[in-house]
mmCIF file of the C-alpha atoms, coordinates in Angstrom:
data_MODEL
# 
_entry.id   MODEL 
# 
loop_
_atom_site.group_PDB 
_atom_site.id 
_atom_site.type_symbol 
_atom_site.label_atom_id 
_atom_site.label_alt_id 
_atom_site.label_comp_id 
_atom_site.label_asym_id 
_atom_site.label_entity_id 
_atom_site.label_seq_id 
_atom_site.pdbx_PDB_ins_code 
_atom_site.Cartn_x 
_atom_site.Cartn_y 
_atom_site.Cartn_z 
_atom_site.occupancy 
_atom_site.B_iso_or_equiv 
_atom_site.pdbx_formal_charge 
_atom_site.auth_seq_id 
_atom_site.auth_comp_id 
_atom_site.auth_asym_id 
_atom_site.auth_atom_id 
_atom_site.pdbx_PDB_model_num 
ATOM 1   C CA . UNK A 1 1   ? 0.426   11.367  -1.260  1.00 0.00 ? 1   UNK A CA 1 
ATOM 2   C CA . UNK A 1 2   ? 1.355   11.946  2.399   1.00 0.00 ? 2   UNK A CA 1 
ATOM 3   C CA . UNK A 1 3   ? 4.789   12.035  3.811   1.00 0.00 ? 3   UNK A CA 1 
ATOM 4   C CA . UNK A 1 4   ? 6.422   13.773  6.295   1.00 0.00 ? 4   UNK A CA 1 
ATOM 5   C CA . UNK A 1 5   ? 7.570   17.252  6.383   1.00 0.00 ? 5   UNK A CA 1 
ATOM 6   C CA . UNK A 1 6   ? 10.973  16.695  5.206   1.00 0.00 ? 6   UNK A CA 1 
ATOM 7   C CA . UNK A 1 7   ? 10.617  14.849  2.241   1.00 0.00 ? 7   UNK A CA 1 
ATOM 8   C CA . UNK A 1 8   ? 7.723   17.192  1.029   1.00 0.00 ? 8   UNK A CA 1 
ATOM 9   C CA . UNK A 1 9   ? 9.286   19.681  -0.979  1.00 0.00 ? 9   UNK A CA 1 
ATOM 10  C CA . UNK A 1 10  ? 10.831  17.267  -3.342  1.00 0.00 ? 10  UNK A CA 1 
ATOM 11  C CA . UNK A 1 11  ? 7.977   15.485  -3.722  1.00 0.00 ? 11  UNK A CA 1 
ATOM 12  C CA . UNK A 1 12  ? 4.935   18.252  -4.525  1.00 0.00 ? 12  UNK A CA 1 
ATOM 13  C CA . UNK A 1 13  ? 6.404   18.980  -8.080  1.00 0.00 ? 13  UNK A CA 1 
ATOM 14  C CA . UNK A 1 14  ? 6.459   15.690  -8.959  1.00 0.00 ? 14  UNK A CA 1 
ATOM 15  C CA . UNK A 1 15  ? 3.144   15.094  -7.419  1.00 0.00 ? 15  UNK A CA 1 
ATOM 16  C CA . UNK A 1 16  ? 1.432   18.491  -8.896  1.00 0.00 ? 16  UNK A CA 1 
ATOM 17  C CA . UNK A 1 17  ? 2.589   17.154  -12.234 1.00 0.00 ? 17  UNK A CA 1 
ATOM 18  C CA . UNK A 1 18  ? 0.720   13.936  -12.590 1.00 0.00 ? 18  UNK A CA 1 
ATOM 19  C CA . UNK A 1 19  ? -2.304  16.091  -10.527 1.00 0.00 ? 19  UNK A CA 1 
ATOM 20  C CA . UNK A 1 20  ? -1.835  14.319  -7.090  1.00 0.00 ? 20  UNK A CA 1 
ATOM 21  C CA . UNK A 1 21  ? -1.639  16.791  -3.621  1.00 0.00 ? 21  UNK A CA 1 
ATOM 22  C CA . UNK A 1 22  ? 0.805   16.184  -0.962  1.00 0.00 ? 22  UNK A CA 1 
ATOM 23  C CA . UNK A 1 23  ? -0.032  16.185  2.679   1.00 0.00 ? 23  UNK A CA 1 
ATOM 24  C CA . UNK A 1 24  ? 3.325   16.546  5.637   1.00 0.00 ? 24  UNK A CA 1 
ATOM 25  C CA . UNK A 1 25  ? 2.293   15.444  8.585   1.00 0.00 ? 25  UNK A CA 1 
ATOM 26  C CA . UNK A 1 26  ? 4.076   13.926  11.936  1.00 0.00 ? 26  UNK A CA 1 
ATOM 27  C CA . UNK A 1 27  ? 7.839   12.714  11.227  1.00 0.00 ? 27  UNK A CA 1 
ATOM 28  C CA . UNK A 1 28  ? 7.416   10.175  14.231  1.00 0.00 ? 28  UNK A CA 1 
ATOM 29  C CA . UNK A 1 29  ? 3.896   9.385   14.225  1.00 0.00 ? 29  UNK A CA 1 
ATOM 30  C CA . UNK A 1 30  ? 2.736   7.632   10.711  1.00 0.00 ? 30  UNK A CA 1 
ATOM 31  C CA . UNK A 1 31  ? -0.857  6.512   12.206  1.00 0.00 ? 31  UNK A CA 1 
ATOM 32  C CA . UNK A 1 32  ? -1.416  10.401  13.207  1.00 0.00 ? 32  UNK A CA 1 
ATOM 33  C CA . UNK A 1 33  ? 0.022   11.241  9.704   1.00 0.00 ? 33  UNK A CA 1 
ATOM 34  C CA . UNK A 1 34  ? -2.530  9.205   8.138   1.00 0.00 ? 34  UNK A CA 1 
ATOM 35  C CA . UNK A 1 35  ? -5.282  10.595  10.318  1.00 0.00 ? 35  UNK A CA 1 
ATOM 36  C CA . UNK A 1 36  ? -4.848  13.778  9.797   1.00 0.00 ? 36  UNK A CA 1 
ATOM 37  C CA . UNK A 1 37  ? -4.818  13.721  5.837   1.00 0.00 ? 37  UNK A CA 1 
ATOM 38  C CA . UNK A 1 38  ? -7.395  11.821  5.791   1.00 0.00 ? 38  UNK A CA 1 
ATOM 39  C CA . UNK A 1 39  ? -9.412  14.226  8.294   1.00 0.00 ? 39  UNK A CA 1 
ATOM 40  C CA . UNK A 1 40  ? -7.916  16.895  5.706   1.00 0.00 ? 40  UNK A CA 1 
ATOM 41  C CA . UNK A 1 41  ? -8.737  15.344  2.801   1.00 0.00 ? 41  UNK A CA 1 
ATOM 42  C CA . UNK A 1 42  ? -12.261 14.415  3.533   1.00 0.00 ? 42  UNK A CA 1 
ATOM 43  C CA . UNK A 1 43  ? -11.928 10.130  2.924   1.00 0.00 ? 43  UNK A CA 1 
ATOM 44  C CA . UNK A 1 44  ? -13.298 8.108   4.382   1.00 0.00 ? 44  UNK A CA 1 
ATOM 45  C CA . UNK A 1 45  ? -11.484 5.025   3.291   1.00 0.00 ? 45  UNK A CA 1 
ATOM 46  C CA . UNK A 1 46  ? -7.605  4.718   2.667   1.00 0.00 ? 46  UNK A CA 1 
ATOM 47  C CA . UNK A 1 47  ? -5.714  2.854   -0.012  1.00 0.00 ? 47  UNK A CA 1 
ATOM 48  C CA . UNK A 1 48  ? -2.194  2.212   1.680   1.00 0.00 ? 48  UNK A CA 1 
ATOM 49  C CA . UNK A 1 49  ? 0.654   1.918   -0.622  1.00 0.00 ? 49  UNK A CA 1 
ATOM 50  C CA . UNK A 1 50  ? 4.141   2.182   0.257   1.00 0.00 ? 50  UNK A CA 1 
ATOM 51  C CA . UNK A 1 51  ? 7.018   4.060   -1.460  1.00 0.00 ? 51  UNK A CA 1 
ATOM 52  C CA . UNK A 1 52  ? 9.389   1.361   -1.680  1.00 0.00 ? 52  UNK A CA 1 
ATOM 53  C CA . UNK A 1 53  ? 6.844   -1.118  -3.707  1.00 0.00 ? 53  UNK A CA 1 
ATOM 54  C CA . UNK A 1 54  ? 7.187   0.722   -7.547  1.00 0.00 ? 54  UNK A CA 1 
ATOM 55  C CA . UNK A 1 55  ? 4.770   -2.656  -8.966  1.00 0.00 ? 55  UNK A CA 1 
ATOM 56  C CA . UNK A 1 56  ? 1.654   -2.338  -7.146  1.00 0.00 ? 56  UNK A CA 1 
ATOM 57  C CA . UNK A 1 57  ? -1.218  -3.019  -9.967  1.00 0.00 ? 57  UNK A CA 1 
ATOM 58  C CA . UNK A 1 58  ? -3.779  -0.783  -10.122 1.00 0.00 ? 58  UNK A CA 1 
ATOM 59  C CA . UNK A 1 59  ? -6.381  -3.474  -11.328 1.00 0.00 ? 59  UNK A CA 1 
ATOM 60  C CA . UNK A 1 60  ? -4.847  -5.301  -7.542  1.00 0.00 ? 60  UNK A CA 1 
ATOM 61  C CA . UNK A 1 61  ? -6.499  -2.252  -6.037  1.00 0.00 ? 61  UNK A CA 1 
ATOM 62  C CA . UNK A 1 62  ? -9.742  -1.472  -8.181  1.00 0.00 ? 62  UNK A CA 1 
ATOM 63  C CA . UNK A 1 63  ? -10.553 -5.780  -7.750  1.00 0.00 ? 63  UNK A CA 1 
ATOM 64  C CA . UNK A 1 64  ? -9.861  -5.332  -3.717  1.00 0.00 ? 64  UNK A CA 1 
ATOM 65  C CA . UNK A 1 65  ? -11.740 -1.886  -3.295  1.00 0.00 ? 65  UNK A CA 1 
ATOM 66  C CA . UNK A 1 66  ? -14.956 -3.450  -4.536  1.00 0.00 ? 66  UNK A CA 1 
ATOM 67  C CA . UNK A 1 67  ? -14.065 -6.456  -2.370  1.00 0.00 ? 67  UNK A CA 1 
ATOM 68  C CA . UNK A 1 68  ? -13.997 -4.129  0.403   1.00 0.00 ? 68  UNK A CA 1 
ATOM 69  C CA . UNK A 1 69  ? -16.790 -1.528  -0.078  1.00 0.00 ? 69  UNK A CA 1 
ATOM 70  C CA . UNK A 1 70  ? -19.482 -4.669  -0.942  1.00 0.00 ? 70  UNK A CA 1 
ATOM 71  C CA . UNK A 1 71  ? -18.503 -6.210  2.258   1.00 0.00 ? 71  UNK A CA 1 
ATOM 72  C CA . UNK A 1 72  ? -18.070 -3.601  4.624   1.00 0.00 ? 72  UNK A CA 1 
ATOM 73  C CA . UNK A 1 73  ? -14.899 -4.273  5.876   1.00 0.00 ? 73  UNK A CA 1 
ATOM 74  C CA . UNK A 1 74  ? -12.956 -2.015  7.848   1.00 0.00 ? 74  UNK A CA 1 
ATOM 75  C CA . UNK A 1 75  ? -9.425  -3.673  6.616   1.00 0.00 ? 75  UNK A CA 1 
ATOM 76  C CA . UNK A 1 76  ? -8.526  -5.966  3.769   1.00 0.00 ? 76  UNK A CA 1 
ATOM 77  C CA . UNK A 1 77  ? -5.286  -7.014  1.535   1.00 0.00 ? 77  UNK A CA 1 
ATOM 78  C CA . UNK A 1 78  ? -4.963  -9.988  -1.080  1.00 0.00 ? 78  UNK A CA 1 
ATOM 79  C CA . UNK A 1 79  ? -3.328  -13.056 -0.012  1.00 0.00 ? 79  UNK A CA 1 
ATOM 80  C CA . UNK A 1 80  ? -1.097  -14.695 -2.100  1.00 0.00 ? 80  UNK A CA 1 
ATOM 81  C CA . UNK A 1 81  ? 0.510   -11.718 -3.714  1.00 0.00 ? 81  UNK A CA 1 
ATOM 82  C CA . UNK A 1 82  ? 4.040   -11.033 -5.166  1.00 0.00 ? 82  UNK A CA 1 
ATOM 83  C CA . UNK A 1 83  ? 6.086   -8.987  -1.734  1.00 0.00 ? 83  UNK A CA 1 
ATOM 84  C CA . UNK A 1 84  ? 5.694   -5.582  -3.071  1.00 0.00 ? 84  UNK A CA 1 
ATOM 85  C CA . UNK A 1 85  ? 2.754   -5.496  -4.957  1.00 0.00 ? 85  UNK A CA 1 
ATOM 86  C CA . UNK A 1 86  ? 0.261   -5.610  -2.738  1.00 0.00 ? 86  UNK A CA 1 
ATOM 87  C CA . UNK A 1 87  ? -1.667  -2.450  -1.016  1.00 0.00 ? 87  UNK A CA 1 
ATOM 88  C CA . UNK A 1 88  ? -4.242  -2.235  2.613   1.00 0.00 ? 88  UNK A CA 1 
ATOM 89  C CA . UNK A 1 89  ? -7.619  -0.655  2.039   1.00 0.00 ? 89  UNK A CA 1 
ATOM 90  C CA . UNK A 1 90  ? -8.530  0.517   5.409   1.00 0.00 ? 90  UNK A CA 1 
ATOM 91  C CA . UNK A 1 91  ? -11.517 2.611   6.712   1.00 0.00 ? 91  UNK A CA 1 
ATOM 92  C CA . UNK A 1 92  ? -10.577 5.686   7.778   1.00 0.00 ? 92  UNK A CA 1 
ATOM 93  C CA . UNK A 1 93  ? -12.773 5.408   11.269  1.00 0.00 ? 93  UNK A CA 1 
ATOM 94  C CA . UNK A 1 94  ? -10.706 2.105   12.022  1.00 0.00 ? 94  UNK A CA 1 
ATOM 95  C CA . UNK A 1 95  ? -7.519  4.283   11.537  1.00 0.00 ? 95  UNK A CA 1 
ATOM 96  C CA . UNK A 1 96  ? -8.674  6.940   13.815  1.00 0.00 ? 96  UNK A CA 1 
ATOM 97  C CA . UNK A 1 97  ? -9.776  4.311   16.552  1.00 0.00 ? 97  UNK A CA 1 
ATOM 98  C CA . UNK A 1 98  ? -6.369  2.994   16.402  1.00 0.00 ? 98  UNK A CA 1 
ATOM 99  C CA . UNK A 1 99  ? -4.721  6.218   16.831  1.00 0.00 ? 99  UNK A CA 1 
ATOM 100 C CA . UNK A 1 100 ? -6.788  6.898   20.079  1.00 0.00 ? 100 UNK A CA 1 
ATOM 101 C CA . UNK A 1 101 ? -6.564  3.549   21.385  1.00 0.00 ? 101 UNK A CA 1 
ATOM 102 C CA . UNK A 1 102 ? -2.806  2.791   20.913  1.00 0.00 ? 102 UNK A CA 1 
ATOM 103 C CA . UNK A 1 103 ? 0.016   4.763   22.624  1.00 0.00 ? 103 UNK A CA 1 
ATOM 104 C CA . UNK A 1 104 ? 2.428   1.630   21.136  1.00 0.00 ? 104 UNK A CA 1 
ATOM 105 C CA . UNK A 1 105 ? 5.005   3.204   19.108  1.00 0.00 ? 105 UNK A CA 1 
ATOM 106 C CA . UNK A 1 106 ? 5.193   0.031   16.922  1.00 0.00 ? 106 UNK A CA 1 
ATOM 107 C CA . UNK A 1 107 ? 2.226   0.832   15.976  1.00 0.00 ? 107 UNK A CA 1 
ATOM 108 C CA . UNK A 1 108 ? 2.086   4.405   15.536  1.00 0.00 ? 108 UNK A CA 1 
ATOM 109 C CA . UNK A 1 109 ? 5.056   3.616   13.007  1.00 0.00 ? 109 UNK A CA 1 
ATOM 110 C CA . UNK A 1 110 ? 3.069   0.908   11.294  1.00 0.00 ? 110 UNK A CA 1 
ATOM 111 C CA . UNK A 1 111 ? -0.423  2.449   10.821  1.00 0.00 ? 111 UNK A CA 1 
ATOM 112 C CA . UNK A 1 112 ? -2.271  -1.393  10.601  1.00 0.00 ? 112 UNK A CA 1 
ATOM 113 C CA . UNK A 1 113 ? -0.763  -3.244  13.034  1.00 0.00 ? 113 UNK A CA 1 
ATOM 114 C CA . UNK A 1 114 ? -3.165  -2.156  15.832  1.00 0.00 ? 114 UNK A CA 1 
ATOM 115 C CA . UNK A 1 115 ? -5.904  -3.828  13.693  1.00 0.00 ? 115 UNK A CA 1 
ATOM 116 C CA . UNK A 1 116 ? -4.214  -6.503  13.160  1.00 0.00 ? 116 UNK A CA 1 
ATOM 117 C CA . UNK A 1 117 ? -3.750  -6.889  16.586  1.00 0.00 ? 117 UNK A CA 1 
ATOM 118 C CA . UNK A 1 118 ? -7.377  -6.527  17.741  1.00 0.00 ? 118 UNK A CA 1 
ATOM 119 C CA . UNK A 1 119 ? -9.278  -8.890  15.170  1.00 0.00 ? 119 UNK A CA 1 
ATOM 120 C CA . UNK A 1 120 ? -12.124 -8.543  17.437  1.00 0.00 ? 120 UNK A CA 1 
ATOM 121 C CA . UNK A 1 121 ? -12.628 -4.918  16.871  1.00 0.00 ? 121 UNK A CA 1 
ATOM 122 C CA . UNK A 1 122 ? -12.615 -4.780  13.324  1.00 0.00 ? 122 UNK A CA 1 
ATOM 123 C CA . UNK A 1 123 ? -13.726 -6.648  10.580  1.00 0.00 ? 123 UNK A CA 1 
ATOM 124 C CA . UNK A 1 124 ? -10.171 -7.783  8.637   1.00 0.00 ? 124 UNK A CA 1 
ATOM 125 C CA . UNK A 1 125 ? -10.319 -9.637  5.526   1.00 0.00 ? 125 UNK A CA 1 
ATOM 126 C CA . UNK A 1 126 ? -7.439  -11.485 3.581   1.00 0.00 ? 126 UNK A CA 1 
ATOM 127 C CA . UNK A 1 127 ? -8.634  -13.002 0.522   1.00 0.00 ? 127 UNK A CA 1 
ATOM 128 C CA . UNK A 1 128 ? -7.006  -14.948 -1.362  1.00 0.00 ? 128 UNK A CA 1 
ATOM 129 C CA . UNK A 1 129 ? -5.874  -13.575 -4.773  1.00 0.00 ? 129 UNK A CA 1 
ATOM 130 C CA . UNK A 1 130 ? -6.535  -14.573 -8.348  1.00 0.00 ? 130 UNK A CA 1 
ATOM 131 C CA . UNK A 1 131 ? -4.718  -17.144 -9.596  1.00 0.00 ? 131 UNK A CA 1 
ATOM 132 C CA . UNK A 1 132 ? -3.120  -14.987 -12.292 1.00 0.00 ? 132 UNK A CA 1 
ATOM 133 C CA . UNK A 1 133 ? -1.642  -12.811 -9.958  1.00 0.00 ? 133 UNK A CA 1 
ATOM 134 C CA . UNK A 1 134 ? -0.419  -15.890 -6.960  1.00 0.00 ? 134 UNK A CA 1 
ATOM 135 C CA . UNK A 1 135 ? 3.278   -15.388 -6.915  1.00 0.00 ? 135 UNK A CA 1 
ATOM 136 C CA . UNK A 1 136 ? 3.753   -15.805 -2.535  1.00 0.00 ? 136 UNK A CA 1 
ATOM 137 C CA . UNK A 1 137 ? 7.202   -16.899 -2.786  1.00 0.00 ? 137 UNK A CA 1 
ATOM 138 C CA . UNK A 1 138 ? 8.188   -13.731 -4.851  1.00 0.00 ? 138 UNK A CA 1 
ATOM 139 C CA . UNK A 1 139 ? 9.419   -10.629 -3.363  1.00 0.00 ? 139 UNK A CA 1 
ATOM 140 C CA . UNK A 1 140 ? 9.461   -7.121  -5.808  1.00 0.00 ? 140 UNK A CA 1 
ATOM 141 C CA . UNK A 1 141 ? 9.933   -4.573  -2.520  1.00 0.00 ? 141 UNK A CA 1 
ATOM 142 C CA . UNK A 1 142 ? 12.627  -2.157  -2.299  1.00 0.00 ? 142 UNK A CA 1 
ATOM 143 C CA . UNK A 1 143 ? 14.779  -2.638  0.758   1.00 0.00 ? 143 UNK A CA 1 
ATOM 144 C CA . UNK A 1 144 ? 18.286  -3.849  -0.390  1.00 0.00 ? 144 UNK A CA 1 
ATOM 145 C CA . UNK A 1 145 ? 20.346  -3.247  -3.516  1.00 0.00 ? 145 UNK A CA 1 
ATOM 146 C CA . UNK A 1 146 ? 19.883  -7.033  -4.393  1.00 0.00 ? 146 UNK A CA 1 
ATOM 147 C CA . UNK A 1 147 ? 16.128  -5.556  -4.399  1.00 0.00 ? 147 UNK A CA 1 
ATOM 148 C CA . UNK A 1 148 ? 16.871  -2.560  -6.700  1.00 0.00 ? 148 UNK A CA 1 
ATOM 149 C CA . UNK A 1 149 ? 19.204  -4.902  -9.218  1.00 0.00 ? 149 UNK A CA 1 
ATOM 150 C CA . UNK A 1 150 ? 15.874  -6.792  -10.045 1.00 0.00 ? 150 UNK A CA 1 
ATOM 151 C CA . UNK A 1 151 ? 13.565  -4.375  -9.686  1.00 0.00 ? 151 UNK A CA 1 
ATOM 152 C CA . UNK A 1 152 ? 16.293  -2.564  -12.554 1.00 0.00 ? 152 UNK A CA 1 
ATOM 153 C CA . UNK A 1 153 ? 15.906  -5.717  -14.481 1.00 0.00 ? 153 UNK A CA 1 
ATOM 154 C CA . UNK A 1 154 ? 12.155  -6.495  -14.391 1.00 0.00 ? 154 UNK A CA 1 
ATOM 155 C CA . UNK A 1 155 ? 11.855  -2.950  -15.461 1.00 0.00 ? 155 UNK A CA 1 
ATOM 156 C CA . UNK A 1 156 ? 14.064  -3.105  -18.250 1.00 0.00 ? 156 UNK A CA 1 
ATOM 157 C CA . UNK A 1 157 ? 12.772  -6.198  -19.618 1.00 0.00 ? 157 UNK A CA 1 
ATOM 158 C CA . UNK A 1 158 ? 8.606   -5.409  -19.125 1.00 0.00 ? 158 UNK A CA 1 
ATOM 159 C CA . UNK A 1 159 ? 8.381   -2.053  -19.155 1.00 0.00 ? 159 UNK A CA 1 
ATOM 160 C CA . UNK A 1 160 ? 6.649   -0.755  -22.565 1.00 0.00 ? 160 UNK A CA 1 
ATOM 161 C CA . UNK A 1 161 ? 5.673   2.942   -21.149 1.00 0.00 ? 161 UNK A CA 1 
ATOM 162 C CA . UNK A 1 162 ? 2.571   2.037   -18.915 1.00 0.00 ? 162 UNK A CA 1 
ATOM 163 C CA . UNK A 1 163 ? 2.175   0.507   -16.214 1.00 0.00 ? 163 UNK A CA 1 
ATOM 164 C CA . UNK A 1 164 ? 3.148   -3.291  -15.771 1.00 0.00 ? 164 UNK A CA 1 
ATOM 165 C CA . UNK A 1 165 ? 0.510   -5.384  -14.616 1.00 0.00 ? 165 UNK A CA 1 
ATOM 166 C CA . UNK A 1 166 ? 0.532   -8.448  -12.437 1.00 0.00 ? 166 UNK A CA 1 
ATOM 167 C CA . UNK A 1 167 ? -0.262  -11.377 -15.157 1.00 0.00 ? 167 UNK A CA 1 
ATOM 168 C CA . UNK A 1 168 ? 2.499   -10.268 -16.814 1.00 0.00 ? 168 UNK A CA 1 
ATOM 169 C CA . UNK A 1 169 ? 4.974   -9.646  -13.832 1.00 0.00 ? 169 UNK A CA 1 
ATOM 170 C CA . UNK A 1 170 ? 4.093   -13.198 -12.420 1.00 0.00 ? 170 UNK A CA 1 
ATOM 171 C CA . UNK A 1 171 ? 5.027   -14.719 -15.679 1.00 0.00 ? 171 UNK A CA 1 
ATOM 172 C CA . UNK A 1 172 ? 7.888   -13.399 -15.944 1.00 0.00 ? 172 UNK A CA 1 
ATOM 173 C CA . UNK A 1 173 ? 8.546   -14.511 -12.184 1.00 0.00 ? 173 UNK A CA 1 
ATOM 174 C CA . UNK A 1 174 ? 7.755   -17.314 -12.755 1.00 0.00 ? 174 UNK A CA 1 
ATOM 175 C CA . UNK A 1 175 ? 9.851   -18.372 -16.070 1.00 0.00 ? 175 UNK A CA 1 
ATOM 176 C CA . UNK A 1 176 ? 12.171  -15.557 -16.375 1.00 0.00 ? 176 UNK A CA 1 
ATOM 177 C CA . UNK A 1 177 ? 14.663  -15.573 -13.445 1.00 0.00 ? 177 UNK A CA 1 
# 
């Protein structure tokens, strides 16, 4: 997990417990943040995931990592997804060329966007994804209590103790509301 230095101590026990490290790093700099745990941690390819998006499918990011790795991309993420469940899998050598080739605060703060930005640097892939998880016009991210009312509800009515996967997330999207 890597946050910054504030947030840290309230996160390692929880981390520790389910066998994950935390890494602090740069308040103001995210991009550097991600650098440097990565440089710490050895990787060599980064699976971005954000905090406020509690649905992301970890069959999403197993089906989009060998997406990635078998076509040497340097930055991919499914199309078509549900807002919120979706992750980046980045390289981590495109990360630290964007971190020595940006001094754009924007994207310091949003560690991708310097990709994005240069499509002729890198080799960025959207695919679209399968058709049992294609849900565009739905949004499961945490930014607003209208977000955390149905986030409490989709929880409440498919959680069963493990995690709930996208088939059954998008059907209930799709028929349930």
């Amino acid at each position: 997990m890597v946050t910054e230095p504030g947030s840290a101590p309230a996160l390692e026990p929880l981390s520790a417990a389910e066998g994950f490290a935390v890494f602090a790093g740069p308040e103001e700099d995210v991009l550097e943040r991600f650098c440097l745990a990565a440089r710490h941690f050895r990787v060599g390819r980064v699976v971005r995931a954000t905090g406020d998006n509690p649905l992301v499918s970890a069959r999403q990011v197993e089906a989009l990592l060998g997406l990635h790795r078998a076509a040497g991309w340097d930055l991919s993420h499914f199309l078509g997804l549900p807002l919120g469940t979706g992750v980046e899998v980045v390289e981590t050598e495109a990360l630290e060329a964007a971190n020595r080739a940006s001094s754009d605060a924007y994207e310091h703060e949003h560690i991708t966007t310097f990709l994005y930005r240069h499509p002729e640097r890198f080799r960025i892939a959207e695919p679209p994804c399968p058709e049992p998880w294609r849900c565009p016009e739905a949004r499961v991210t945490l930014d607003t209590r209208e977000d955390y009312e149905l986030l409490q509800r989709i929880f409440r009515e498919l959680y069963r103790g493990e995690p709930i996967e996208l088939e059954a997330l998008v059907a209930w999207l799709r028929g349930a509301r």
